[in-house]
C-alpha positions, -999 to 999 in steps of 0.1 A, spaced: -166 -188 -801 -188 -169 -774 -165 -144 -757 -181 -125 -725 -180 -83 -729 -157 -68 -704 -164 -37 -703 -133 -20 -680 -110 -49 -663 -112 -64 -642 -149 -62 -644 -166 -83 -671 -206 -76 -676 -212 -107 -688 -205 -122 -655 -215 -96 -633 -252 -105 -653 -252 -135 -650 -240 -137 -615 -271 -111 -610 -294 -133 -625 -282 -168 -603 -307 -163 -577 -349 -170 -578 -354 -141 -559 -339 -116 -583 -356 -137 -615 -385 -129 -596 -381 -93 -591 -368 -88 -623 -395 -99 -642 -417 -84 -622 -401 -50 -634 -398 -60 -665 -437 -69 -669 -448 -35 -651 -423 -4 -662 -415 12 -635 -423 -1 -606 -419 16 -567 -397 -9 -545 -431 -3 -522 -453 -21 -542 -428 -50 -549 -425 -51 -511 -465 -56 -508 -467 -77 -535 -440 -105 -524 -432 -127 -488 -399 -109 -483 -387 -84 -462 -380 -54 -470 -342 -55 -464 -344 -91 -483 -356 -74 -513 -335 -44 -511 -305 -63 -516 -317 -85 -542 -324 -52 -558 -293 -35 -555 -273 -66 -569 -294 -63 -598 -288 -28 -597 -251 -32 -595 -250 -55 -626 -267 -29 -649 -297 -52 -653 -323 -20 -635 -321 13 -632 -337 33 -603 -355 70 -606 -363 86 -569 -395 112 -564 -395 124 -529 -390 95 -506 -400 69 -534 -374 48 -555 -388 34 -590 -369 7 -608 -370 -1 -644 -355 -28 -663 -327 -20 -685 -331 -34 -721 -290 -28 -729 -281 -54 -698 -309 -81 -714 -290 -76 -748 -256 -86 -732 -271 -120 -716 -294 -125 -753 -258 -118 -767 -236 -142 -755 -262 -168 -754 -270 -165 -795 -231 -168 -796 -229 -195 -777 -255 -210 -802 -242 -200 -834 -208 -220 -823 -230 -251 -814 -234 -249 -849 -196 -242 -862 -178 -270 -871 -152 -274 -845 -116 -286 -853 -118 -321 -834 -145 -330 -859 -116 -335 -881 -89 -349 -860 -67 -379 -876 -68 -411 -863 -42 -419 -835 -14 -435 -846 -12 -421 -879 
Protein backbone atom coordinates (compact mmCIF):
# COMPACT_ATOMS: atom_id res chain seq x y z
CA UNK A 1 0.00 0.00 0.00
CA UNK A 2 1.29 3.72 -0.90
CA UNK A 3 2.24 5.26 2.49
CA UNK A 4 3.17 9.23 2.24
CA UNK A 5 7.02 10.11 3.73
CA UNK A 6 6.76 12.12 6.87
CA UNK A 7 9.73 13.33 7.35
CA UNK A 8 9.48 14.96 11.24
CA UNK A 9 5.79 14.94 12.60
CA UNK A 10 3.67 16.51 12.34
CA UNK A 11 4.89 17.50 8.98
CA UNK A 12 4.50 14.93 6.17
CA UNK A 13 6.32 15.88 2.68
CA UNK A 14 4.16 14.02 0.73
CA UNK A 15 1.39 16.34 1.54
CA UNK A 16 3.15 19.47 1.93
CA UNK A 17 4.14 18.47 -2.14
CA UNK A 18 1.26 17.88 -3.18
CA UNK A 19 -0.49 20.61 -1.40
CA UNK A 20 2.40 22.84 -3.29
CA UNK A 21 1.61 21.51 -6.40
CA UNK A 22 -2.64 22.11 -6.18
CA UNK A 23 -2.50 25.30 -7.75
CA UNK A 24 -2.02 26.28 -11.88
CA UNK A 25 0.03 29.02 -10.92
CA UNK A 26 2.75 27.14 -9.13
CA UNK A 27 2.54 24.19 -12.05
CA UNK A 28 3.23 26.97 -14.07
CA UNK A 29 6.18 28.43 -12.36
CA UNK A 30 7.52 25.23 -11.58
CA UNK A 31 8.00 23.98 -14.83
CA UNK A 32 9.13 26.90 -15.88
CA UNK A 33 12.16 26.35 -13.48
CA UNK A 34 12.35 23.13 -14.18
CA UNK A 35 12.70 23.69 -18.16
CA UNK A 36 15.34 26.65 -17.60
CA UNK A 37 17.82 25.85 -14.47
CA UNK A 38 18.09 28.49 -12.63
CA UNK A 39 16.06 30.98 -13.24
CA UNK A 40 15.94 34.88 -11.59
CA UNK A 41 12.31 35.47 -10.03
CA UNK A 42 12.88 38.78 -12.48
CA UNK A 43 12.60 37.13 -15.50
CA UNK A 44 9.69 34.90 -14.33
CA UNK A 45 8.01 38.17 -13.37
CA UNK A 46 8.53 39.54 -17.16
CA UNK A 47 7.77 36.59 -18.58
CA UNK A 48 4.14 35.92 -16.92
CA UNK A 49 0.60 38.21 -16.27
CA UNK A 50 1.19 38.20 -12.50
CA UNK A 51 2.29 40.53 -10.11
CA UNK A 52 5.04 40.49 -8.54
CA UNK A 53 3.72 39.84 -5.00
CA UNK A 54 1.32 37.16 -6.84
CA UNK A 55 4.22 35.25 -7.89
CA UNK A 56 6.34 35.71 -4.86
CA UNK A 57 4.05 33.74 -2.92
CA UNK A 58 3.34 31.14 -5.25
CA UNK A 59 7.12 30.85 -5.07
CA UNK A 60 7.64 30.64 -1.53
CA UNK A 61 4.91 27.88 -1.15
CA UNK A 62 6.88 26.00 -3.48
CA UNK A 63 9.81 26.91 -1.66
CA UNK A 64 8.40 25.86 1.57
CA UNK A 65 7.45 22.40 0.34
CA UNK A 66 11.11 21.55 -0.74
CA UNK A 67 9.97 21.46 -4.42
CA UNK A 68 12.77 24.79 -5.31
CA UNK A 69 15.53 25.94 -3.90
CA UNK A 70 16.69 29.64 -4.13
CA UNK A 71 20.55 31.05 -4.56
CA UNK A 72 20.85 35.08 -4.01
CA UNK A 73 23.72 37.24 -5.91
CA UNK A 74 23.54 40.83 -4.81
CA UNK A 75 19.94 41.86 -4.99
CA UNK A 76 18.94 38.94 -7.28
CA UNK A 77 17.14 35.62 -6.08
CA UNK A 78 17.62 32.47 -8.49
CA UNK A 79 15.39 29.43 -8.09
CA UNK A 80 16.05 26.00 -9.15
CA UNK A 81 13.98 22.97 -9.10
CA UNK A 82 14.80 20.35 -6.65
CA UNK A 83 14.95 16.84 -8.17
CA UNK A 84 14.76 15.03 -4.44
CA UNK A 85 11.04 16.79 -3.89
CA UNK A 86 9.95 15.43 -7.67
CA UNK A 87 11.28 11.88 -6.47
CA UNK A 88 8.84 12.04 -3.39
CA UNK A 89 5.63 12.90 -5.64
CA UNK A 90 7.20 10.09 -8.59
CA UNK A 91 7.40 7.94 -5.39
CA UNK A 92 4.18 7.70 -3.96
CA UNK A 93 2.52 7.79 -7.26
CA UNK A 94 4.61 4.40 -8.62
CA UNK A 95 3.29 3.01 -5.20
CA UNK A 96 0.21 3.90 -5.61
CA UNK A 97 0.42 1.96 -9.02
CA UNK A 98 2.21 -1.04 -8.04
CA UNK A 99 -0.88 -1.59 -5.39
CA UNK A 100 -3.42 -1.06 -8.40
CA UNK A 101 -1.80 -4.02 -9.32
CA UNK A 102 -1.67 -6.18 -5.88
CA UNK A 103 -4.28 -8.40 -5.31
CA UNK A 104 -6.32 -6.94 -2.56
CA UNK A 105 -8.03 -9.09 0.15
CA UNK A 106 -11.81 -8.30 -0.91
CA UNK A 107 -10.99 -10.07 -4.19
CA UNK A 108 -11.34 -13.08 -2.14
CA UNK A 109 -14.03 -12.36 0.21
CA UNK A 110 -16.76 -15.37 0.87
CA UNK A 111 -20.00 -15.14 -0.10
CA UNK A 112 -22.46 -13.63 2.52
CA UNK A 113 -24.21 -15.98 4.30
CA UNK A 114 -21.78 -18.59 4.35
Amino acid sequence: MARARIVEEPRNLTVDIYRALADPIRLELLARIAARGPVCVCHLESELPYSQPRISKHLATLRRAGLVSTRREGSWVYYSANPEALEVAREFIDELERSLRTPHGADHCPPRGS
